[in-house]
N, C-alpha and C positions, 0 to 999 in steps of 0.2 A: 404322605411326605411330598413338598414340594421339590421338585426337581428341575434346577437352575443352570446355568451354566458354572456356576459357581462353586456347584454342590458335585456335579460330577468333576471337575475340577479337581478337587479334595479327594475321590472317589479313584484319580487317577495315583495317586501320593503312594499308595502301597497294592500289594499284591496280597500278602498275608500277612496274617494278626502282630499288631504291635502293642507290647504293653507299656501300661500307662504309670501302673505301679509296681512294686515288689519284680523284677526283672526273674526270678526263678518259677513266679507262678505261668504257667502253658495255659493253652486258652482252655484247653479241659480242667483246669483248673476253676474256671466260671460258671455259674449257672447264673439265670436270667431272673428275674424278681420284677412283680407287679405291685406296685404301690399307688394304683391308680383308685376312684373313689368306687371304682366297681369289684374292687377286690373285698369279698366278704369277711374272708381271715382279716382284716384292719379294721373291723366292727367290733372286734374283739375283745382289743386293745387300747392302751391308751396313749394314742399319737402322738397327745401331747408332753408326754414323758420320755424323754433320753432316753432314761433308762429303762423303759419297759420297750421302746423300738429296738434298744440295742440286743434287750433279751429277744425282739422276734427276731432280728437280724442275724444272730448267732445260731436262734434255733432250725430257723430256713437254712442256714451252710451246712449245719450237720445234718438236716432230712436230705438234702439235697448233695450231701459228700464234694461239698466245695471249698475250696477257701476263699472264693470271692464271689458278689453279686453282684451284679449291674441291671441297669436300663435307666430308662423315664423317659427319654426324648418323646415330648410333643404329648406328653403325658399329664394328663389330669388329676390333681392329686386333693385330699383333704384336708394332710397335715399341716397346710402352712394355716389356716381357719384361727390357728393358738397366737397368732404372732399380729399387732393392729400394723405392721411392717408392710404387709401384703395384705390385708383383708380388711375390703372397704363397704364393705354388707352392701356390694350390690354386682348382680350377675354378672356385668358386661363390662364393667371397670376392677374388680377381684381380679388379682393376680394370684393365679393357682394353675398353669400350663407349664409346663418345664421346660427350657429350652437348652439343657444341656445333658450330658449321660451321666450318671452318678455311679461311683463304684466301690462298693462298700464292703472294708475289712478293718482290720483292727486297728488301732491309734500307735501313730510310731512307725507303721507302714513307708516305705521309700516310693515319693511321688516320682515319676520319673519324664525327663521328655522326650515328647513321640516324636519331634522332628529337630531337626537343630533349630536353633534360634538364639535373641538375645531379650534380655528382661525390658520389656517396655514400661511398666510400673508395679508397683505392689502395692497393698496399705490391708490395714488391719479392720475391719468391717466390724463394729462391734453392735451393730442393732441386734434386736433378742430374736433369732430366726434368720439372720444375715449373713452372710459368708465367713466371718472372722476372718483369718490371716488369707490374705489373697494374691497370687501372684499373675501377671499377664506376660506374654512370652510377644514378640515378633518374627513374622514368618516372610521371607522375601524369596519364591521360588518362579523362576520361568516369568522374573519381573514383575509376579503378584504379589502382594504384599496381605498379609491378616495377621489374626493373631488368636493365641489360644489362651483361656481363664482355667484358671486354677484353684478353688475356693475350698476353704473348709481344714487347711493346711495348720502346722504345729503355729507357736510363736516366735518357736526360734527359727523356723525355715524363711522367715522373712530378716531375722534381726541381722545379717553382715550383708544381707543382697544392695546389687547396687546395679543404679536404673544404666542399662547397657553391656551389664553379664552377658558374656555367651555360654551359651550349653548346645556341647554336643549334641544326637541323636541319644537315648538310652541313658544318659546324664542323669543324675541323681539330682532335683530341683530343691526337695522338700520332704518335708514327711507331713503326715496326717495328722489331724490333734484332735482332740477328746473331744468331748460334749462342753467339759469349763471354757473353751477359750474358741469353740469353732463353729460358734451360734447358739448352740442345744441343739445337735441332732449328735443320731447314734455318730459313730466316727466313718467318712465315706469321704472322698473325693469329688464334689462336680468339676466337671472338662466339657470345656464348653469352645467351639470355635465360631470365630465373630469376622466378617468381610469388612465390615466399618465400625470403628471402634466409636465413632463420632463425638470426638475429644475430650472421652471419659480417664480418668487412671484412678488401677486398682480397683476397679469397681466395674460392672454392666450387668445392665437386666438380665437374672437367668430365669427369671418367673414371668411369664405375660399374663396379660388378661384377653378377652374374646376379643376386643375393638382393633387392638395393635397385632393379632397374633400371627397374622400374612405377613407384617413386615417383618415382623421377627422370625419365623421358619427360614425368610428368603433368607436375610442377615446373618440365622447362625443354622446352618445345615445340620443335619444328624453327625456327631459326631463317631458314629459306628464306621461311617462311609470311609472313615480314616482309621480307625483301631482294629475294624476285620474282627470283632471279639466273634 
């Protein structure tokens, strides 16, 4: 992990675990999940099906007596290979690196926010493997300013928002939306936090490739450094 001033920065924001979703699950509530291209159990299966990731994803909570999953920051993955969104058939220009934590439970789940803030934009990402309903939060603390992404969210979590909502801490932003409407993947959250938005809305790279992938670790730090999962 590169480590910034930025990054500890973020690292100073809390002491212990904040959730991101469902506010009743406790952090033993989570277990940790590898989806990287070195995980053998993903050989197994067929990634590029919703619905047969969402059957490991269910079967991984109950081996593991969890109600929720997480990881991937800075994680290597296969499944984006299905989507020509990401995947340019060539090693150094492929976007397949993750640059945000994903946290995966059921569809209808309540997104929630980890710090106050107000809605900088949203939009509905509808590429086949793209974020679907997306929301971007602003964060101004200690006269820093960033901000955190939201992706993978219902249709109606975006449909009354409006660009300069504020939400408390722990504030109910969204909820989570299926496989029909939140790209085709199993139902999961990415949270992703961004130093420079660089005058994007509703939208930023959560996937790099090898060539950009330093600027992008600096840009969006681990976002554990903040949730303490």
């Amino acid at each position: 992990m590169i480590e910034t001033s930025f990054s500890k920065f973020i690292n100073t924001l809390s002491q212990n675990f904040i959730p991101v979703v469902n506010a009743q699950f406790s952090k033993e509530h989570y277990a940790p999940i590898d989806l990287s291209l070195d995980n053998p159990s993903l050989k197994v299966i067929d990634v590029s099906s919703s619905a047969a990731f969402e059957i490991f994803i269910n079967e991984y909570l109950k081996t593991h007596r969890a109600s929720v999953a997480f990881g991937g920051y800075n994680e290597k993955r296969g499944i984006y290979n299905r989507s020509e969104h990401f995947n340019q058939q060539d090693p150094e220009t492929e976007r397949n690196i993750h640059l945000g934590l994903d946290v995966w439970c059921d569809a209808g789940t309540d997104v929630l926010a980890p710090l106050e803030g107000k809605v900088h934009s949203f939009k509905n990402n509808q590429n086949f493997g793209d974020y679907g309903p997306t929301i971007i939060l602003e964060h101004t603390i200690q006269t820093i300013t960033f901000y955190t992404l939201y992706g993978h969210l219902s249709e109606k979590s975006i449909e009354e928002l409006t660009i300069g909502q504020s939400f408390k801490q722990g504030e109910v932003i969204g909820q989570l939306g299926s496989a029909e409407v939140n790209g085709d993947y199993a139902p999961h959250l990415h949270f992703q936090i961004i130093k420079d938005i660089q005058d994007k809305k509703g939208d930023y790279p959560g996937v790099s490739n090898k060539i950009d992938l330093d600027f992008y670790l600096e840009n969006c730090p681990d976002p554990n450094l903040l949730l303490k999962i």
